[in-house]
N, C-alpha and C positions, 0 to 999 in steps of 0.2 A: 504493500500500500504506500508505502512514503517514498520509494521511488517512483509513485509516479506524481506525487505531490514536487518530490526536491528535482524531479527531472524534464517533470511537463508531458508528461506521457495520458494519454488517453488509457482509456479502459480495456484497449485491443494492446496494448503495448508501443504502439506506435507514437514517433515526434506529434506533440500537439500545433498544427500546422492551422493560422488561422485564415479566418476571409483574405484578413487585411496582406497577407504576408503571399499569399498567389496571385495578389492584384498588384502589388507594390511593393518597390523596392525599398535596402535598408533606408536612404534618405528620403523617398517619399513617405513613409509609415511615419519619422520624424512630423516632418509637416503635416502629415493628414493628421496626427494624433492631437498636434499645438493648434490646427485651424477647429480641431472639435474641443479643445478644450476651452477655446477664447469663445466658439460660441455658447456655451455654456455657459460661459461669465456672462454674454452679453445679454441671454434669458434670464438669468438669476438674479442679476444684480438689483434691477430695477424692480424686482419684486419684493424680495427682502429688505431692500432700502423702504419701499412704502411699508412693508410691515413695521422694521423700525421704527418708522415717524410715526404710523400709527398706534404706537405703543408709546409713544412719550420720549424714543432716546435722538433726540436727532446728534447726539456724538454719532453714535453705533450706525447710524445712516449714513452719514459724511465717513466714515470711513470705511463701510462698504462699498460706498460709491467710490470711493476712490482707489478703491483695487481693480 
């Protein structure tokens, strides 16, 4: 069991080979992983900033927004 946890093995025994890695290479997977993570932020922020404010902290807003 923990070789396939410390080695990334599937349950057949085989490399855990994903979407991303038969679509794109190593330096695209870089970029594709940084352009899904900024969008991330850019759904997020704006949410949890109005939750903030709407809870009373505008520090906690200002500085969610500004990440």
């Amino acid at each position: 069991m923990t070789e396939f946890v410390i080695f990334g093995r599937n349950s057949i025994g085989h490399e855990g080979d994903g979407w991303l890695s038969r679509v794109a290479g190593d330096d695209q997977q870089y970029r594709i992983r940084v352009l899904v993570f900024n969008l991330a932020l850019f759904v997020c922020v704006p949410i949890y900033a109005v939750i903030y404010l709407a809870l009373g902290a505008p520090i906690s807003a200002g500085i969610v927004a500004s990440a």
